[in-house]
N, C-alpha and C positions, 0 to 999 in steps of 0.2 A: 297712671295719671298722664292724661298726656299735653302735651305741651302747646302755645297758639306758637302760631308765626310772631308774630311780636316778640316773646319772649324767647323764642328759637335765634331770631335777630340780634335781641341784647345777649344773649349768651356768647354767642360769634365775635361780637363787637369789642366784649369785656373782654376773650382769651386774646383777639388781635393785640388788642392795645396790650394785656399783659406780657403777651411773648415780645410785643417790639420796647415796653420798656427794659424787659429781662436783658436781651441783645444790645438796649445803647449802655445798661449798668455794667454788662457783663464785659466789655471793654476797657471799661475802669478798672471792674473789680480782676480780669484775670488778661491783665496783655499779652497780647501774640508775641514770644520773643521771633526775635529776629535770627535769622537764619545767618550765618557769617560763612560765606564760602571759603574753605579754605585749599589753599592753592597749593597742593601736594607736590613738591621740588624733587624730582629722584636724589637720593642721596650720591656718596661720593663713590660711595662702591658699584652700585648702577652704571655712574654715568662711566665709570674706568670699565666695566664689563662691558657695556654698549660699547663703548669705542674699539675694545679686545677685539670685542668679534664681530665688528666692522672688519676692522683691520684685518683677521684671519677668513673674514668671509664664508663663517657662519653664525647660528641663532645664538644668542646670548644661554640660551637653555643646554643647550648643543655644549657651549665654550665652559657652560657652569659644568656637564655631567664628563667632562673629557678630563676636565681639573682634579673633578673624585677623582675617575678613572688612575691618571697619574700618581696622586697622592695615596692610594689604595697600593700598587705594585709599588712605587719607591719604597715606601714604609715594609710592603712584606719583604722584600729584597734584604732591605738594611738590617729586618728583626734576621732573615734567615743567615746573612754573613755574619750580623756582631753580635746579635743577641739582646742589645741594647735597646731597654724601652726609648725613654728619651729621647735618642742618637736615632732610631727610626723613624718619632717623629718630628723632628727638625730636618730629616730627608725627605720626610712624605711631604712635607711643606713647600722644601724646594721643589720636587717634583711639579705639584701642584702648578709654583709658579711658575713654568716652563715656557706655559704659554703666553702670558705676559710679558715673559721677555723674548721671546720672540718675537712677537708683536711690538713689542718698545725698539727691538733693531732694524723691523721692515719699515714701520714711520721715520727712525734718522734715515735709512737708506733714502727710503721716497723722500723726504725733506730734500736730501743732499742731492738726487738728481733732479729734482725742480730747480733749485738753486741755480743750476750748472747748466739749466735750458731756458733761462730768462735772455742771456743775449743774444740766444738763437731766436727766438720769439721776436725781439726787436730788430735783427736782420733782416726776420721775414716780411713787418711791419715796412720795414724801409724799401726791403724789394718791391714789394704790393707799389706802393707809392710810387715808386720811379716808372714803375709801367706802365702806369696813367688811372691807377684806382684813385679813389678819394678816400677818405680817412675811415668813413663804415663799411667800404667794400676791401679795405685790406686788413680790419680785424674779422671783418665775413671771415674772410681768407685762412685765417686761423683753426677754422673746423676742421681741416686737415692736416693738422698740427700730429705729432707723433706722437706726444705724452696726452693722454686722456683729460691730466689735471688742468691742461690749456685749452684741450679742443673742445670739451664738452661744456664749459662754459662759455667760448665764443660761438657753437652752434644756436646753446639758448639765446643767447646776443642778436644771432641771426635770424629768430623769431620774433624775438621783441620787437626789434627795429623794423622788420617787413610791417608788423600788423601796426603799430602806434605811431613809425615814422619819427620817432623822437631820438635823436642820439646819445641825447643827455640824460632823459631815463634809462636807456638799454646800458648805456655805458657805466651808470650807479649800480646795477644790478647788476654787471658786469664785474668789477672793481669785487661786490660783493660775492661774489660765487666765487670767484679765484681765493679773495680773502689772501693776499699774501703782501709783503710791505713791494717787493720789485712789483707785483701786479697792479698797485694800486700808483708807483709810480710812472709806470708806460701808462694807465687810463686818465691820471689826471697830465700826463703829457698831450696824449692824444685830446682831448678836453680842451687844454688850453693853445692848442694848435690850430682846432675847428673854427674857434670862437674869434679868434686875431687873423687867421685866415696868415696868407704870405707861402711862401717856398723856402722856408727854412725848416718847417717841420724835420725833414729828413736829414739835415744838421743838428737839430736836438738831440732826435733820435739816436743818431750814431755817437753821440757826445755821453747821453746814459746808456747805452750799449757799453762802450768803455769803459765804462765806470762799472757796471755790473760783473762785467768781465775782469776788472782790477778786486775790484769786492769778492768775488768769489773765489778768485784763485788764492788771493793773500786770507780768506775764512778757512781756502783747504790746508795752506802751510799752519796755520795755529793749532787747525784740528787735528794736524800728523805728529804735530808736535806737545801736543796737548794727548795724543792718544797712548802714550806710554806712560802716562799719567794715571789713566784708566785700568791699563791691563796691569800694571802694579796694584792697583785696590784689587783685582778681581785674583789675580796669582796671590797676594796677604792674604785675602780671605780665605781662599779654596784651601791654600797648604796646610794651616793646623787641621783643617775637618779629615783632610784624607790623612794626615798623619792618625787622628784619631779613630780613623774608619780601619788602618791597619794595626794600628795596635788593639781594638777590641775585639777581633779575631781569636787574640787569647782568650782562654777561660778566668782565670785571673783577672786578665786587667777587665772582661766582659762584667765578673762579678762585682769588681769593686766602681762600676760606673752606673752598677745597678743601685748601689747604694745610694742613700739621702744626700751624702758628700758631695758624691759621684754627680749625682743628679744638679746641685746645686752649683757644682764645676762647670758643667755642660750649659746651664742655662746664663753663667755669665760669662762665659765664653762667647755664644752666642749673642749675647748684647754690647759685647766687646766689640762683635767683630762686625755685626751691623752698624757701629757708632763710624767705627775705623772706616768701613765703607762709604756712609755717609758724608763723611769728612774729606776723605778723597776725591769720591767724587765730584764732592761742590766745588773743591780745589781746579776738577779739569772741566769743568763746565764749562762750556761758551755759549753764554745767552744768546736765543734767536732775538732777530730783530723785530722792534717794535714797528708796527702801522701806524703812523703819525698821520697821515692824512684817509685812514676811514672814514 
C-alpha cells in the first residue's frame, strides 16, 4: 500500500512532536545528576615522600623502591645474626626509614644555614645601596648571592621587574618565593623604604641586620644547648635494641623471643620506646618562626 505525501507529512509531524514531548517529560522523569568534582588532596604520606625525595634529589618512585631496597637487606641481616622474626622486622623498618632521616637532618642543616645568611643578605642590600643602586637594582644584585635559596628567587625578581616594571608585585612574589619569616621582613622593609622614600633606608637596614644577627646566634646557643637533649633520646632508644640485638645471638634467648611472650615483649618495648622518644624530643624542640607578615 503505498502511502500520499500528505500522510507521509502527518506521519513526520506526529513522531517530531512525540520525540520532543518524550525529551521535555524525559527531564522530569529522569534528571541528569550532577557531576561533583572532587578534588583529590594527596594524602599525608605523599606529600612526606615528595618532599623526601625533593630533598634527596630523586623520583619519589626512585625514594619508594630504595626504601624496599633497605628494608629488604636490614630485615635479612637481623634474621641471619639473631634469628628473630619480630626483632627483623622492627630493623627492616628502621632500615627503611633511613632515608627519611636523612633527609629530615639535610632540611635542619639547610634551615640552619639560611638562617646564618640572612644578615649577609642585608649587608649586601646595604652595600648595593651605598654605591648609588636604588632599592630594585640592589635586590637585582642578589642573583649573585652564594646560597641558591636567595639568588634564585631574587633572579626571578629580576624578571618580574624588567617586564612589568612594578616593584610592588615583583617584590610579593618575591617575599613569596623565599617564603621565610627573615625574607619576608627585609621585603616588607625594602617596601616600606621605596614608598616613604628618604636616606635612612640603609639605617633600617643595618638596624635588622643586628637583630638578625643577635636572633641567630642566641637560636644557635638554645639549639647546642637543647641538642643534648636530643642525643639522650636517641642513645635511650638505640641502647635496649642493641642490647637486644646482642643478646639474641643466643639460641636460647633467640628461641624464647620467637615465642608469643617474646613476641609481645618486643612489640611493647617498641611502643615504649617510640613514646619515650616522642616525648623527648618535643621536650628539645625549638619551634621555627612563624611569618606574621605573609
Amino acid at each position: 500500500m503505498r502511502l500520499s505525501s500528505i500522510e507521509i507529512l502527518g506521519i513526520f509531524l506526529g513522531a517530531s512532536a512525540g520525540l520532543g514531548i518524550f525529551l521535555i517529560v524525559s527531564s522530569k522523569l529522569w534528571p541528569k545528576k550532577e557531576r561533583v568534582e572532587r578534588v583529590t588532596t594527596p594524602s599525608k604520606f605523599s606529600r612526606g615522600l615528595n618532599e623526601t625525595a625533593l630533598q634527596l634529589g630523586m623520583k619519589p618512585s626512585v625514594l619508594l623502591s630504595l626504601c624496599v631496597v633497605l628494608a629488604v637487606i636490614g630485615g635479612a641481616l637481623a634474621w641471619a645474626v639473631t634469628g628473630v622474626a619480630v626483632l627483623s622486622v622492627v630493623l627492616a623498618g628502621t632500615a627503611a626509614a633511613l632515608p627519611a632521616m636523612f633527609a629530615a637532618s639535610r632540611r635542619a642543616a639547610a634551615r640552619k644555614a639560611l638562617r646564618n645568611q640572612w644578615p649577609d643578605v642585608v649587608d649586601a642590600l646595604i652595600s648595593a645601596i651605598r654605591s648609588g643602586a636604588n632599592i630594585p637594582d640592589a635586590v637585582v644584585s642578589l642573583a649573585g648571592f652564594s646560597s641558591k635559596a636567595v639568588s634564585t628567587p631574587a633572579a626571578l625578581f629580576a624578571q618580574d621587574y624588567k617586564v612589568s616594571g612594578n616593584f610592588e608585585l615583583a617584590a610579593l612574589d618575591l617575599k613569596a618565593r623565599w617564603g621565610n619569616p627573615n625574607g619576608d621582613r627585609i621585603v616588607e622593609t625594602l617596601r616600606l623604604g621605596r614608598e616613604l622614600g628618604g636616606t635612612e633606608i640603609t639605617t633600617v637596614l643595618g638596624s635588622l641586620g643586628s637583630h638578625l644577627r643577635a636572633e641567630s646566634a642566641l637560636r644557635q646557643e638554645v639549639e647546642a644547648r637543647q641538642g643534648w637533649i636530643r642525643l639522650a633520646a636517641r642513645i635511650g632508644v638505640m641502647a635496649p635494641w642493641i642490647v637486644l640485638v646482642l643478646l639474641s645471638t643466643r639460641s636460647e634467648a633467640a628461641q624464647a623471643y620467637n615465642s608469643g611472650a617474646g613476641v609481645v615483649l618486643i612489640l611493647i618495648g617498641l611502643g615504649v620506646s617510640l613514646l619515650a622518644y616522642r616525648i623527648m624530643s618535643a621536650v628539645g624542640y625549638l619551634p621555627d618562626e612563624k611569618r606574621w607578615l605573609a
